[in-house]
N, C-alpha and C positions, 0 to 999 in steps of 0.2 A: 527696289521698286518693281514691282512686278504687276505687266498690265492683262488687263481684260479688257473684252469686246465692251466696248462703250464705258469701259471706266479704268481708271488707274487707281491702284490700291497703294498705301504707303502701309508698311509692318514696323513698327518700333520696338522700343525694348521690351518695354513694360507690356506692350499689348501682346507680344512673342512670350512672355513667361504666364501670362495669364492660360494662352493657346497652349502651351505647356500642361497646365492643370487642368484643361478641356473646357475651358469656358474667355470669354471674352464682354468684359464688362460695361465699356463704349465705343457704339459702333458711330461715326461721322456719316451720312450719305448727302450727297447735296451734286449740284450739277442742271442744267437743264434738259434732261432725259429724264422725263418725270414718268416714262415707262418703265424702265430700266432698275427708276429706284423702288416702284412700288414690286417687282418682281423681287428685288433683293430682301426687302419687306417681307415678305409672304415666305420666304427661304428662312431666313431668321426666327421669324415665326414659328416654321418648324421645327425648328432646330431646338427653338426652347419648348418644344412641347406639341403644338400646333391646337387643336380641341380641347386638349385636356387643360389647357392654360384657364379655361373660361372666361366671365367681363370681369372676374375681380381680381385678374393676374393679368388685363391686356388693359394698360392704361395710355388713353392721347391728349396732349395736354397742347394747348394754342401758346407756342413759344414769346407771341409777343404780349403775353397777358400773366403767364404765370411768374410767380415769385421765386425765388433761390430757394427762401426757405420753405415754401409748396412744394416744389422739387427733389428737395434735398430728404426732407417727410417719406417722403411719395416710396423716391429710392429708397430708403434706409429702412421701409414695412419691407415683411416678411413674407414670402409667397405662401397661399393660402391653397395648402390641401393640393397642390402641384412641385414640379421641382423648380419652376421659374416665376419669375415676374416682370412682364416686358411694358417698359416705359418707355415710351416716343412721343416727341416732342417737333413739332412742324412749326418752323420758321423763327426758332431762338437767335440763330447765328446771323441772321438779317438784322436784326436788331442793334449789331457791332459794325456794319458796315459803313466803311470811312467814306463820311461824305462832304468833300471838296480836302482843302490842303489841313483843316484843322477841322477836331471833334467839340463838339460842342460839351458844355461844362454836366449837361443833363447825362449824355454817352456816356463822359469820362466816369464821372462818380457811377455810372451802372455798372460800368465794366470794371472799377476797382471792384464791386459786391460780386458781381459773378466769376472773376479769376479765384474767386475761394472755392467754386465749383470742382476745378481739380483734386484739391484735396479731401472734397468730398466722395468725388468718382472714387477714389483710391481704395476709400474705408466702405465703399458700399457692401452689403454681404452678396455674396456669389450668384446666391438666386435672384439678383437682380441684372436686366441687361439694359443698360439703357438706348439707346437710338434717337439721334437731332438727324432729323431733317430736314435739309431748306435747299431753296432753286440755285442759282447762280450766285456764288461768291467767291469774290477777289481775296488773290492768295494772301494780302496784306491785314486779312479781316483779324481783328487783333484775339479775339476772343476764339476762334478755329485757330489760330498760332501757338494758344497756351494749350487746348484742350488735345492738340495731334499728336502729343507723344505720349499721349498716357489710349488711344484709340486705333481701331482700324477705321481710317479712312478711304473713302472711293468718292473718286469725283465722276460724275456720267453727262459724257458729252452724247450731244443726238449721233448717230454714226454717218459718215458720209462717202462717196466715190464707191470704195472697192472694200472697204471694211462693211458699209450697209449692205452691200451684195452679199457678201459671206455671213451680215446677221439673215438676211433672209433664206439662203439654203439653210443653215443652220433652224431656224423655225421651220420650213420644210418638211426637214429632214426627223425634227423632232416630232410632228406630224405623221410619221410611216410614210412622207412622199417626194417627189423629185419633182424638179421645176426646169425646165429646159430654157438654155440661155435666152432666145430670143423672147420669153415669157418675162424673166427675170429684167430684162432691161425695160419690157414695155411695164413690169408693175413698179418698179425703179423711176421712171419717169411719171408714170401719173399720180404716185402717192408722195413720191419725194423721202423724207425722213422723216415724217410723223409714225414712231411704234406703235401707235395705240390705231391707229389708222390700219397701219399694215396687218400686227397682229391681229384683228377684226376679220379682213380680206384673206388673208394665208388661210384660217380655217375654215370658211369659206369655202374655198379653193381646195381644200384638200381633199374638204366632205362630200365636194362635187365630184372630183376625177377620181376617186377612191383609189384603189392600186396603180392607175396608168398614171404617165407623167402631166404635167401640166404643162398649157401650150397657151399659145398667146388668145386662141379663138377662148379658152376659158375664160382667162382675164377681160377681153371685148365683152364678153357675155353678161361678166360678175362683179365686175366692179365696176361700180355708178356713182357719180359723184352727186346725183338725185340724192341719193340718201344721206351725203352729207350735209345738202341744203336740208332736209329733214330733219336732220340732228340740229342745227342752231335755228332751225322753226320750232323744236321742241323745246328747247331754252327758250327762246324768246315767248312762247308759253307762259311756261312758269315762271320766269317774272313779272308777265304782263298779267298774272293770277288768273288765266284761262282755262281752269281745271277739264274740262271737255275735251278742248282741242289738245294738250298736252299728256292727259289720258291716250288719246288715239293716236294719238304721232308713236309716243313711247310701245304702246305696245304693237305698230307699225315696223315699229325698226327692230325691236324685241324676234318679232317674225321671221325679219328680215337676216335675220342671226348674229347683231350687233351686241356685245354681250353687256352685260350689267357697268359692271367695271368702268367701260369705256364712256358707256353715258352717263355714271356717275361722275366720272374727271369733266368731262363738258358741264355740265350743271357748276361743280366746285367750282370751274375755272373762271367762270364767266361770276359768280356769285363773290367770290374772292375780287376779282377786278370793280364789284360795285362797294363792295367793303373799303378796298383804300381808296374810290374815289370818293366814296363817302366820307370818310374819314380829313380827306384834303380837302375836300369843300366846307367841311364844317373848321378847318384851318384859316378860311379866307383866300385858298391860293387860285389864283386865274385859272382859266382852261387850260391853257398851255402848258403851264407848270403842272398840271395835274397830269396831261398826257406825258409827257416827258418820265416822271416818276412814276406810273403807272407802267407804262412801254409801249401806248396807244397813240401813236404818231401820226397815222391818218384820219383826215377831217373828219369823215362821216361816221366811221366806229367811233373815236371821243364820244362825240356827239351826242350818239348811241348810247354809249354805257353811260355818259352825264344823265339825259333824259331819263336813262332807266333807275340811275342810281337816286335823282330827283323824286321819283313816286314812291320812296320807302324813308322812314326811318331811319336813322344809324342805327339806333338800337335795333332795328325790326330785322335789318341786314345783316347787324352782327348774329341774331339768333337763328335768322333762316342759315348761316355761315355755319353754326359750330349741330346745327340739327345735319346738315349735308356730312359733316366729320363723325356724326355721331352714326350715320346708315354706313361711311364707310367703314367703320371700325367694325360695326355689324357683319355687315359682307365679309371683311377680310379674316374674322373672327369661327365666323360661319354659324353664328347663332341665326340667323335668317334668311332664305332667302333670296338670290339678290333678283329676281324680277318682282317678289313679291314686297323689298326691301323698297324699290324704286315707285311701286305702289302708294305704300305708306308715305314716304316721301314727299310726292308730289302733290297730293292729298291735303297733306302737314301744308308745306312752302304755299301751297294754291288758296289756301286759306286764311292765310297771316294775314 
């Protein structure tokens, strides 16, 4: 086992002989560091190519919608006119997660069809890499049990205490800059362990003090938590279909030097949480039970995303969902972009 800053890596046999032959066939990311993973994302990425890959070697696929045998197709095509083809897969292995003492007969028989997955991974051809990713899952989850020893796994926890100190010199420092302690404790307390938060602020911070070190009166100066009530009045925007006001927030914060990235994962995140509320309400389940499995425990956000998830469709939700996956694939792709990708976007979502 061998760890890293915000994640733990397991090496196996099979995935050590592949590393061997200079390629690695399934990568696992999962964890609730949904910074961390989309960084290792974008590494991978390059690794297999980065540009040259183009959209019909970078394939994303919604893991609780695709079939084995979609899957299985998908891996087993041939990369076109590059030497890779990168297949990810967002939120398969949620779909295996044990819920209460027994699995229901629906799980079971899923999980019989996709433990043939392994044997597929095995036989894929080279130019394929695949990549699951999903948030928080318990190590009992039956389906990451069979697929770990044929994968490199990393799990990414948010950092905390003295290991987030040291990711933030570490960001820093990869910056060209130095942060002086009493800086680092006061940006430590007001952003907490949100990365996406942080990383936003550090560059910030860097581009302000240029070669001198950064000092607490910087931080006082530059970071404002104004702007984050402006980031979910930008959300609450575009779902409330305020194309106007959601135009000017965005390219408010765009100014601001909040980067693409960051206010794409806000928009997902919040758009996701109205997808499986949506989803549970059209189950019949009470509010309660809907916060509970969603992770939305206080009264007034419930509430919130119920109301919000109320004024759409499932269907309308599900599309404005897999349009938000389809600008990030864009961005991270680098076919567009990403202020003018969040453009289109907003446009699109504002419109439905």
């Amino acid at each position: 086992m061998i760890k890293e800053t915000s994640s733990i890596v397991y090496y196996t046999t099979v995935a050590r002989s592949w590393e061997l032959r200079g390629t690695t066939l399934l990568y696992i990311l999962y964890g609730e560091d949904s910074f961390s993973i989309r960084e290792s994302l974008t590494k991978i990425k390059a690794d297999c190519g980065g540009a040259e890959l183009g959209e019909s070697n970078t394939i994303l696929l919604e893991g609780d919608k695709v079939s084995l045998n979609e899957l299985v197709s998908i891996c087993n095509t041939m990369s076109f006119l590059a030497p890779k083809r990168l297949v990810m897969v967002e939120n398969l292995l949620a779909r295996f997660e044990p819920k209460g003492k027994r699995r229901g007969g629906d799980q079971l028989s899923q999980l019989k069809d996709w433990s043939a997955l392994a044997g597929n991974v095995v036989n894929m051809p080279e130019s394929t890499v695949l990549v699951l990713v999903d948030g928080k899952l318990s190590r009992a989850n039956p389906l990451l049990k069979k697929l770990s020893p044929l994968a490199k796994v990393r799990e990414y926890m948010p950092p905390k205490g003295m290991e987030l100190q040291n990711w933030i010199r570490a960001r820093v420092a990869g910056n060209g800059c130095e942060i002086s302690p009493s800086a680092l404790g006061l940006l430590t307390d007001l952003i907490g362990g949100n990365l996406w938060i942080l990383s936003n602020e550090i560059d910030k911070l860097c581009v302000h003090a240029g070669e001198r070190r950064i000092e607490e009166a910087d931080i006082n100066s530059l970071v404002s938590y104004a702007r984050e009530s402006n980031v979910f009045a930008m959300v609450d925007a575009i779902v409330q279909r305020r194309l106007g006001v959601a135009s000017r927030l965005i390219h408010q914060l765009l100014n601001e030097g909040s980067a693409p990235p960051y206010l794409l994962y806000m928009m997902t995140r919040q758009f996701r949480l109205l997808v499986q509320a949506g989803r549970l309400m059209a189950q019949g389940l009470p509010a309660s039970a809907i916060g509970t499995k969603i992770g939305e425990t206080t009264d007034w956000r419930l509430e919130k995303v119920l109301k919000q998830a109320r004024g759409y469709s499932l269907e309308r939700l599900e599309e404005s969902y897999r349009r938000l996956l389809e600008t990030d694939l864009s961005i991270k792709t680098g076919t567009v972009d990403g202020a003018v990708a969040l453009d289109l976007l907003i446009t699109d979502l504002c419109g439905r």
